[in-house]
C-alpha positions as CSV (number, residue, x, y, z in Angstrom):
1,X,79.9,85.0,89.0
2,X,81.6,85.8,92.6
3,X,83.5,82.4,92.8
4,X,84.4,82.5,88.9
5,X,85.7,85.7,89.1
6,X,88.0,84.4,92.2
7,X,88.7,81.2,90.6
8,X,90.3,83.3,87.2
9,X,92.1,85.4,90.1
10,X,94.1,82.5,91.3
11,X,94.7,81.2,88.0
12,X,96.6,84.8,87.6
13,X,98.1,84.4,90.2
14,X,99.5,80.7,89.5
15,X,100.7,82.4,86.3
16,X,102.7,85.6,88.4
17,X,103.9,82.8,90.9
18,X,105.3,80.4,88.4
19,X,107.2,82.9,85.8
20,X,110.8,82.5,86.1
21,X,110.8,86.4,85.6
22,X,109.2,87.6,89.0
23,X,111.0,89.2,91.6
24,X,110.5,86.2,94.6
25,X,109.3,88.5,96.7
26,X,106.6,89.6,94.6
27,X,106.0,85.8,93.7
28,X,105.8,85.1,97.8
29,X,102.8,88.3,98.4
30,X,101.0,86.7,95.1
31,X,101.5,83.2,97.0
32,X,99.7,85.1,100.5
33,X,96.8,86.2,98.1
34,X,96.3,83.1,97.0
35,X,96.0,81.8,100.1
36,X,94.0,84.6,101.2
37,X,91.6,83.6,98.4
38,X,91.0,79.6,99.3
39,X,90.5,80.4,102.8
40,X,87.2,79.3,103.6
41,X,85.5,82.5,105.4
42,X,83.4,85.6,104.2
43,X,84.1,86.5,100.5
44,X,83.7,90.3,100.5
45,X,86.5,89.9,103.8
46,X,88.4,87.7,101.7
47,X,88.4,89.9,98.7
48,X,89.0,93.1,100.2
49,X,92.1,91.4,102.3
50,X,93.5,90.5,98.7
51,X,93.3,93.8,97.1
52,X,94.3,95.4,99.7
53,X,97.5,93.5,99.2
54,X,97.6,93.4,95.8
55,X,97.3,97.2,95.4
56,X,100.2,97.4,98.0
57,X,102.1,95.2,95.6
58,X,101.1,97.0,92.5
59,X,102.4,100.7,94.1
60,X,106.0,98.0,94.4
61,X,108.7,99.9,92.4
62,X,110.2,96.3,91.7
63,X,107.7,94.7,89.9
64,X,107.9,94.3,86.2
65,X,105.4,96.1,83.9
66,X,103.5,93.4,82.4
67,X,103.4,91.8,85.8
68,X,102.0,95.1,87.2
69,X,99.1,94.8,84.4
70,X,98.6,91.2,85.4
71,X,97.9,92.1,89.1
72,X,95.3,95.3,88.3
73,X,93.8,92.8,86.0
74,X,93.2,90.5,89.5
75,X,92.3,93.8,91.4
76,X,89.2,94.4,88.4
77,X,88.3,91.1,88.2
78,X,88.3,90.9,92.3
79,X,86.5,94.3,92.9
80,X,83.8,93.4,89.9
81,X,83.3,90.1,92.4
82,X,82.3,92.8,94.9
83,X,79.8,94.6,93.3
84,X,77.3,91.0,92.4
């Protein structure tokens, strides 16, 4: 469940990155969590690193509503990964 819960994440996040709408800034921090998540490494590390920077992103004045939705809906998906 773990690695389909990440693999959904970055399909998210391909969606944020490539909609002509985002702030580029926002669409460069989505592109670092990305990242973040195809690292090989520990998964819980790599997880926490990604909300940690998603929820930093989500608290972002700048980004758009439905964008904002789109990233707590990585953040639940991401933190329900934690608790398998």
């Amino acid at each position: 469940m773990t690695l389909e819960n990440i693999e959904s994440s970055i399909e998210l996040l391909v969606e944020i990155i490539e909609d002509s709408s985002v702030p580029k800034n926002i669409k460069q921090t989505c592109e670092k969590v990305k990242t973040i998540l195809l690292n090989n490494g520990d998964e819980k590390v790599k997880i926490d690193n990604a909300i940690q920077n998603l929820d930093l992103l989500a608290d972002n004045a700048s980004v758009p509503t439905y964008t904002r939705m789109q990233i707590w809906n990585i953040v639940s998906l991401l933190e329900s990964s934690q608790n398998i």
